[in-house]
Backbone as a printed PyTorch tensor [residue, N CA C, xyz], in Angstrom:
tensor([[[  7.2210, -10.9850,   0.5690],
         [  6.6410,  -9.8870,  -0.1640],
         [  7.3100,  -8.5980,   0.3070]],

        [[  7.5970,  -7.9600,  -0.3400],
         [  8.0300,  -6.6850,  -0.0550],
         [  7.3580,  -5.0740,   0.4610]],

        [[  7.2350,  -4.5970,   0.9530],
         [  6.4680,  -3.4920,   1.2430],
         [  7.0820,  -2.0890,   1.2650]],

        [[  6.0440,  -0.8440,   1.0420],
         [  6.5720,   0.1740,   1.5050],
         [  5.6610,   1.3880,   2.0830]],

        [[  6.1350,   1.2490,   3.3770],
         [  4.9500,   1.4180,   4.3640],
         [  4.8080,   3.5080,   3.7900]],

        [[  4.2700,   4.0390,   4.0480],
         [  3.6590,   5.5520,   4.0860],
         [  4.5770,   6.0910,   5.2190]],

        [[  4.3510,   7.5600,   5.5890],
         [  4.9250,   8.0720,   6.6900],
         [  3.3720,   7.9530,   7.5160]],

        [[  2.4890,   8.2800,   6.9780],
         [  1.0380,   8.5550,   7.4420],
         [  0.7990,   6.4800,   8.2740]],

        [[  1.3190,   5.7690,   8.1290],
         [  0.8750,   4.2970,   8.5140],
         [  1.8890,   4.1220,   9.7120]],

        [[  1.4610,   3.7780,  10.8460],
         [  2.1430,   3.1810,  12.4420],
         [  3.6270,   2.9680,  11.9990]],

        [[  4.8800,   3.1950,  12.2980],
         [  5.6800,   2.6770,  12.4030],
         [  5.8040,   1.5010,  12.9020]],

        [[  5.0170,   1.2530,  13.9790],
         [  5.2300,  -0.4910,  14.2110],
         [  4.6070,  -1.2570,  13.6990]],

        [[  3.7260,  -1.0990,  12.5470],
         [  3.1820,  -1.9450,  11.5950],
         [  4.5860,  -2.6360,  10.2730]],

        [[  5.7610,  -1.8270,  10.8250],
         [  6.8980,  -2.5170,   9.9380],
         [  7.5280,  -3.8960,  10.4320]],

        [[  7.3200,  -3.5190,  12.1610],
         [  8.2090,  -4.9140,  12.6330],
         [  7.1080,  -5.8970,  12.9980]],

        [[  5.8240,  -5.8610,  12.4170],
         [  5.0640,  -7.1500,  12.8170],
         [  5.2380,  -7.3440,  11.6910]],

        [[  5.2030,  -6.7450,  10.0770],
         [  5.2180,  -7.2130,   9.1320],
         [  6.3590,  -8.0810,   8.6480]],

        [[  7.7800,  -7.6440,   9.2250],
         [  8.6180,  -8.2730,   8.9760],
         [  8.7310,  -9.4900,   9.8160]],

        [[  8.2490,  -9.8170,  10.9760],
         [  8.1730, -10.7490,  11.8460],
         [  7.4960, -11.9890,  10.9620]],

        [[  6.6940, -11.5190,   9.7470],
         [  6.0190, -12.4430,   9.0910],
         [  6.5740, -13.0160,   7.7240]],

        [[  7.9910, -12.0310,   7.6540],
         [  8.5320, -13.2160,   6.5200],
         [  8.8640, -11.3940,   5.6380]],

        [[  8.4860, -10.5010,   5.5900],
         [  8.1370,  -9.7660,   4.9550],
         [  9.2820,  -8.8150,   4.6490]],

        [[  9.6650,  -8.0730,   3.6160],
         [ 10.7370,  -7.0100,   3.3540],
         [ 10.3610,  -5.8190,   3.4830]],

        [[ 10.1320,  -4.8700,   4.4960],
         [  9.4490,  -3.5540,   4.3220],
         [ 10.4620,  -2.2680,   4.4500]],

        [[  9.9750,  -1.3190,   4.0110],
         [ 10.2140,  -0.1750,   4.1050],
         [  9.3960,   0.9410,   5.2170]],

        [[  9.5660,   2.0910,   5.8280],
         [  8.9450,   2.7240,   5.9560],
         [  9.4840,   4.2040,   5.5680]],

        [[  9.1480,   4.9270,   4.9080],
         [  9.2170,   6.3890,   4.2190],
         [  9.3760,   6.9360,   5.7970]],

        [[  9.2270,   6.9930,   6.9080],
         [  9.4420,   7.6740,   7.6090],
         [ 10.9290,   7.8400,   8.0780]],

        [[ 11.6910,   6.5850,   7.8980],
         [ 13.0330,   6.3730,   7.9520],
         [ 14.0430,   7.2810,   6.6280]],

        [[ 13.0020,   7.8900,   5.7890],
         [ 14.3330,   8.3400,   4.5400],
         [ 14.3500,   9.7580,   5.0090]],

        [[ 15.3960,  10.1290,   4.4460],
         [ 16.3090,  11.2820,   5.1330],
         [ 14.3220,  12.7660,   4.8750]],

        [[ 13.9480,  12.6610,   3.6450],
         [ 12.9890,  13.4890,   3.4670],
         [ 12.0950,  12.7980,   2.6300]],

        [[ 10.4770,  13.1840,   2.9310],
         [  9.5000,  12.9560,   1.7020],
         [  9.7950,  12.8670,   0.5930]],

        [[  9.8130,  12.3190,  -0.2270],
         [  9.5290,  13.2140,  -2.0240],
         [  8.2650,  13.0510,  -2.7430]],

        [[  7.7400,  13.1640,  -1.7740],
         [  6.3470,  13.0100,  -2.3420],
         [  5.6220,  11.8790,  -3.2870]],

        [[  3.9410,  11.8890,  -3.1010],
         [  3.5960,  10.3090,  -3.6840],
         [  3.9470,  10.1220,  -5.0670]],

        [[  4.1850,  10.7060,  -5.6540],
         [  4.1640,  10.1510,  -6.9350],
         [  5.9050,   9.1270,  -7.0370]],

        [[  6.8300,  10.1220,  -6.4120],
         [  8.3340,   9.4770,  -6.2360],
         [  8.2700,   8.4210,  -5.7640]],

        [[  6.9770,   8.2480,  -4.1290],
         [  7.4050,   7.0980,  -3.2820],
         [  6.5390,   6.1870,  -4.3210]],

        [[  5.5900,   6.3130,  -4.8750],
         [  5.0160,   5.2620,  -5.9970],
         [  6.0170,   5.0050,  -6.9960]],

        [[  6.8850,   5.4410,  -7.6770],
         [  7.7970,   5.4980,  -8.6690],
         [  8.5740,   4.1340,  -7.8300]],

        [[  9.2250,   4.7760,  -7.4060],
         [ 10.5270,   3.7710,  -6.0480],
         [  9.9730,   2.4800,  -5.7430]],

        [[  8.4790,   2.5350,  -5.3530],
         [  7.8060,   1.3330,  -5.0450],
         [  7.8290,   0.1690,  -6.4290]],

        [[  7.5350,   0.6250,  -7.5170],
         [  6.7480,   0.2320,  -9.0860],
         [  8.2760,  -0.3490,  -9.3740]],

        [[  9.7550,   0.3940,  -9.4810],
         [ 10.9560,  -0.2760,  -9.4960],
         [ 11.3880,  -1.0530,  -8.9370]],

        [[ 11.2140,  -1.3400,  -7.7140],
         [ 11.4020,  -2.9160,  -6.9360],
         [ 10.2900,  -3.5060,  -6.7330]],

        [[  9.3330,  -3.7870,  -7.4430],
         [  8.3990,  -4.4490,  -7.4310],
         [  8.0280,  -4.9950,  -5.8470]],

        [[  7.7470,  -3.4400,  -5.2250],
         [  6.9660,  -2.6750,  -3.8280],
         [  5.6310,  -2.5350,  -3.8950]],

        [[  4.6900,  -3.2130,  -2.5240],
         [  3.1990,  -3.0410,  -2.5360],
         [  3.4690,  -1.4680,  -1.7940]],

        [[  2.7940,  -0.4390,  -2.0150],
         [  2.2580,   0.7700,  -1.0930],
         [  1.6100,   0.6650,  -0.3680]],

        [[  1.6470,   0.6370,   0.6950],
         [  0.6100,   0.9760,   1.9750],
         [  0.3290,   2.4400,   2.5920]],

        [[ -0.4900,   2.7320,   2.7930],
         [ -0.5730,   4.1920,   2.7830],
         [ -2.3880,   4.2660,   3.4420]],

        [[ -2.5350,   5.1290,   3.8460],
         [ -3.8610,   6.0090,   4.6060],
         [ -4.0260,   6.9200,   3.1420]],

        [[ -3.5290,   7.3610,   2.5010],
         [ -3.8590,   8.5650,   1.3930],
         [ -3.9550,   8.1060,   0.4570]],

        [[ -5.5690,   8.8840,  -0.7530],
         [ -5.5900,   7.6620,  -1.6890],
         [ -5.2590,   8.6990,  -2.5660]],

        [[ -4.2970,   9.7460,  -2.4300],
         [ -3.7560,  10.0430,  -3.8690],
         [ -2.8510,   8.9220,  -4.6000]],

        [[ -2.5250,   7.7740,  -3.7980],
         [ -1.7140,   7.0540,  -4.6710],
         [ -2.7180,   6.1900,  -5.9740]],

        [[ -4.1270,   6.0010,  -5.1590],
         [ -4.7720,   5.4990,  -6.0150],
         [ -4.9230,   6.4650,  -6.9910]],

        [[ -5.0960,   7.4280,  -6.8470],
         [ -5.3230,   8.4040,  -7.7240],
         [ -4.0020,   8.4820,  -8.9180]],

        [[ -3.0780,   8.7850,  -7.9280],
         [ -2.0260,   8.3370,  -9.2850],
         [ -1.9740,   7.0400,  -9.8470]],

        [[ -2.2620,   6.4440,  -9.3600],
         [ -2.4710,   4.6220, -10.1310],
         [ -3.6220,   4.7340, -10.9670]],

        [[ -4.5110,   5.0590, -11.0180],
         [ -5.9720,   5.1350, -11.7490],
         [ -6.2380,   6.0430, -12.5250]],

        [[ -6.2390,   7.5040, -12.4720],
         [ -6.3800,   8.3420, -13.1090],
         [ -5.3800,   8.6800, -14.2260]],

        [[ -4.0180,   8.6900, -13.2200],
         [ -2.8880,   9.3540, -14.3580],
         [ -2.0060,   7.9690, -14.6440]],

        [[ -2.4890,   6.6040, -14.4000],
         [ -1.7090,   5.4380, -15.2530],
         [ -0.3560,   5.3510, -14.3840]],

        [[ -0.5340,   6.0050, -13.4960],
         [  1.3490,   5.7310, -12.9660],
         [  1.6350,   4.4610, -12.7060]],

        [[  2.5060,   3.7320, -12.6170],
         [  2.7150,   2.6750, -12.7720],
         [  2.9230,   2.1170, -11.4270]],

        [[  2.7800,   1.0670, -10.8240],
         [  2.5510,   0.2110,  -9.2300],
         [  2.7180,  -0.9070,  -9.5440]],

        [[  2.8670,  -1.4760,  -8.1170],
         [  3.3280,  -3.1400,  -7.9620],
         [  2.2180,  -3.5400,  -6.7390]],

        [[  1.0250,  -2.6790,  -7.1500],
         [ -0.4000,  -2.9660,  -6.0530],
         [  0.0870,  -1.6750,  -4.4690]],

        [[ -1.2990,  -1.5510,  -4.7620],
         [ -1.0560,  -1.0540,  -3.3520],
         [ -2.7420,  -1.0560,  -2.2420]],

        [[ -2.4530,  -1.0230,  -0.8180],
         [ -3.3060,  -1.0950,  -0.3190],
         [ -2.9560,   0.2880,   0.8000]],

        [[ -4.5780,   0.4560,   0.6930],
         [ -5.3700,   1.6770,   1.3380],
         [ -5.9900,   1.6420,   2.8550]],

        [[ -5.2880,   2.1850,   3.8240],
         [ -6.2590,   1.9730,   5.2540],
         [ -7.3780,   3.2030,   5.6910]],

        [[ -8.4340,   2.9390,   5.1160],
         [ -9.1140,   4.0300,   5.9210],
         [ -9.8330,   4.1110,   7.1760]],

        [[ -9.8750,   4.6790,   7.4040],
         [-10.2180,   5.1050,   9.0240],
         [ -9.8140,   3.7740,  10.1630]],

        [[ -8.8220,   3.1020,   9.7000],
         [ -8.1650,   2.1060,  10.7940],
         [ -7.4270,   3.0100,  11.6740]],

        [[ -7.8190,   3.0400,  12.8610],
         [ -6.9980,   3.3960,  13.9060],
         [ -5.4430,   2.5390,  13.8770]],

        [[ -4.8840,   3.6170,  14.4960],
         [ -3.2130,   3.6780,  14.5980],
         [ -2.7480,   2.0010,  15.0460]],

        [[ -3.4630,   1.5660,  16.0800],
         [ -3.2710,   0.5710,  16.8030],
         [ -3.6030,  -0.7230,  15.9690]],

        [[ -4.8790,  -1.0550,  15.2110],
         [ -4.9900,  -1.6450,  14.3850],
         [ -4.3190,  -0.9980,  12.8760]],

        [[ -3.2280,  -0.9450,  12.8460],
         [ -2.6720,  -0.6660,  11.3320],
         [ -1.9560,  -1.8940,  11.0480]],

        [[ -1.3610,  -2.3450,  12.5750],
         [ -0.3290,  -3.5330,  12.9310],
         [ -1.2350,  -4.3730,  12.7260]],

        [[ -2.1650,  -4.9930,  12.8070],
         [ -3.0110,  -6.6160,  12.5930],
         [ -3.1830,  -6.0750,  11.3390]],

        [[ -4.0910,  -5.4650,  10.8920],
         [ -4.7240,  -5.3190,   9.4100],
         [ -3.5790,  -5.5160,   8.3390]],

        [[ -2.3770,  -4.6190,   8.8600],
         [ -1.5460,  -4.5180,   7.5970],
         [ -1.2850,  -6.1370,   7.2720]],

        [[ -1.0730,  -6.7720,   8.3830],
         [ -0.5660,  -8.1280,   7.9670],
         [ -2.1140,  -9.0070,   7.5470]],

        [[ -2.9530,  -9.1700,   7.7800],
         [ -3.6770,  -9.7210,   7.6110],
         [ -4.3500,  -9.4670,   6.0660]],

        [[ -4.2270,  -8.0210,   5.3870],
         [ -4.3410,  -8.0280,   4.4010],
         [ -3.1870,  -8.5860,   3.0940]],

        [[ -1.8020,  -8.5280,   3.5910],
         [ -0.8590,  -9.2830,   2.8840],
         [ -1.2120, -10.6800,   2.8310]],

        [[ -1.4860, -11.3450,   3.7610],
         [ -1.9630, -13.0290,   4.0530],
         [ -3.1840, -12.7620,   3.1390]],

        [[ -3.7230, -12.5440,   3.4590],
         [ -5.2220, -12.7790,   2.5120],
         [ -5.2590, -12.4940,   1.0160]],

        [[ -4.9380, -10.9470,   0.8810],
         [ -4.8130, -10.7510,  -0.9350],
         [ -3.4190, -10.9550,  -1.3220]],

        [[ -2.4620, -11.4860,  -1.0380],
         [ -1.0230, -11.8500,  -1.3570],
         [ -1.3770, -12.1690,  -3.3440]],

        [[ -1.8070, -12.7900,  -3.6950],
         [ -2.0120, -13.0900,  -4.8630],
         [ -2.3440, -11.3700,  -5.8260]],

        [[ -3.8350, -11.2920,  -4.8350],
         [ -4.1370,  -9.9380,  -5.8880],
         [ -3.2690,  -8.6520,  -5.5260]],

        [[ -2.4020,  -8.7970,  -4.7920],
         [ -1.1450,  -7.4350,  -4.7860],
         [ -0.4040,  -7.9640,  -5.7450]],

        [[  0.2790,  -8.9890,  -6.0380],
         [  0.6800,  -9.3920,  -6.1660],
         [  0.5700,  -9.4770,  -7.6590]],

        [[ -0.2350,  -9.4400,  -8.3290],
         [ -0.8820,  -9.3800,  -9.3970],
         [ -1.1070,  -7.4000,  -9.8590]],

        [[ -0.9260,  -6.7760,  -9.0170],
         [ -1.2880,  -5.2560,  -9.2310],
         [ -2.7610,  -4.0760,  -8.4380]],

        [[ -3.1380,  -5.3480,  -7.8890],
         [ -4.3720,  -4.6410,  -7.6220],
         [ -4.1340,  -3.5650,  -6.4390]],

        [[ -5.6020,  -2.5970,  -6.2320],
         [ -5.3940,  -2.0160,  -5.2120],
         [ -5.8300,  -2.3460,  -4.4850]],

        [[ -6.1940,  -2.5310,  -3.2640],
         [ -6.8650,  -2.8690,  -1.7440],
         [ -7.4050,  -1.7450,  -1.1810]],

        [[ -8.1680,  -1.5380,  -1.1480],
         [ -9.2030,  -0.3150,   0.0040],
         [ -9.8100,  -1.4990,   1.1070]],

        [[ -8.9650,  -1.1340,   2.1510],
         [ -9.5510,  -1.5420,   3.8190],
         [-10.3290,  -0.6130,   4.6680]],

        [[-11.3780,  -1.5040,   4.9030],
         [-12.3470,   0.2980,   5.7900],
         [-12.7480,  -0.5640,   7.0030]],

        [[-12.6540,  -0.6750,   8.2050],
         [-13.2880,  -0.9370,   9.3720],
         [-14.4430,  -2.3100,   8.9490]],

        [[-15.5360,  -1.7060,   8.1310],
         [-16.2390,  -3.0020,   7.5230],
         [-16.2150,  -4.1220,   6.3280]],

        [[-15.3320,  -3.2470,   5.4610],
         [-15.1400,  -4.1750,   3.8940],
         [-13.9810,  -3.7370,   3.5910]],

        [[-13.8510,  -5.0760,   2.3800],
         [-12.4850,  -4.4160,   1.9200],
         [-13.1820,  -4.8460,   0.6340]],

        [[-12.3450,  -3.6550,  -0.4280],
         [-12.3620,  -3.9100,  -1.9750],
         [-11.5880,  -4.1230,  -2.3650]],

        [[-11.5080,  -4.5920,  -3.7000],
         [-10.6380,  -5.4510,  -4.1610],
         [-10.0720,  -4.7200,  -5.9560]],

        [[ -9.7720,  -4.0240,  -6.2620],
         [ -9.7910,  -3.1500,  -7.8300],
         [ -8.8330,  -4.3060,  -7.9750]],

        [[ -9.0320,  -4.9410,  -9.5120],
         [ -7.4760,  -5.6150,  -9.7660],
         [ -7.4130,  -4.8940, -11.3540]],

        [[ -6.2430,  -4.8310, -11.4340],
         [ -5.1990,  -4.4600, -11.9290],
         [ -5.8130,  -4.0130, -13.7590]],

        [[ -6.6640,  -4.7490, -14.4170],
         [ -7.1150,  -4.3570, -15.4240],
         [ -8.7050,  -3.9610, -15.4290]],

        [[ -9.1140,  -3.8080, -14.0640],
         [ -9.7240,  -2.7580, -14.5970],
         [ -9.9360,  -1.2420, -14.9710]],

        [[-11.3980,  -1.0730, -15.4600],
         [-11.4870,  -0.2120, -16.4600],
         [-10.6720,   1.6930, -15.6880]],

        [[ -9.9200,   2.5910, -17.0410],
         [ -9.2160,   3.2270, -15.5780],
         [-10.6550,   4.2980, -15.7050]],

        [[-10.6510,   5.0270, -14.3560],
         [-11.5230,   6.0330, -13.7720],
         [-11.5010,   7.2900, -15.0460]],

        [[-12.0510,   8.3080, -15.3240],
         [-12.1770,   9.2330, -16.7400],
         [-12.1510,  10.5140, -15.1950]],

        [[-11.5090,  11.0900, -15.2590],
         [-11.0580,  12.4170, -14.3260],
         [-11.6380,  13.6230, -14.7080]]])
């Protein structure tokens, strides 16, 4: 599966992910930002999951239709756990990223939005 990690997500959440079979990116490695809507763009063309702490991406996925290849959300996961979770949520929803959905991870639950549902009215 392919990934593309946030600047805002652990840098070493790239080399456990790849340790697992995985193709990732991290935005912290490109020369500059271009902001979410670009790194969502870039992601949606190589058929890239987003990983990210910031849910303007959901926001651009939901509200304004931008187009994605799924992405998942860490909130309030500490730095240290970004590395287990990130992988453990690829193993587990591999199908529904995979399929488009988004993932919201929070300390107690995770949700699951897939891909046709209804979009949010802004």
């Amino acid at each position: 599966m392919r990934g593309l990690l946030d600047t805002c997500v652990a840098m070493s959440a790239k080399a456990v992910l790849q340790s697992e079979g995985h193709e990732v990116e991290h935005v912290g490695n490109w020369p500059n930002d271009p902001g979410d809507a670009a790194i969502l763009a870039h992601a949606a063309e190589r058929a890239t999951i987003v990983i990210t702490l910031d849910k303007d991406f959901g926001e651009l996925a939901i509200v304004r239709g931008a187009r994605h290849s799924g992405i998942v959300r860490l909130v309030d996961i500490p730095a240290a756990a970004q590395r287990p979770t990130c992988a453990i949520v690829l193993r587990r929803y591999a199908t529904e990223l995979l399929e488009g959905s988004i993932i919201t991870v929070e300390p107690t639950r995770t949700r699951v939005r897939p891909p046709d549902a209804t979009p949010t009215q802004g």
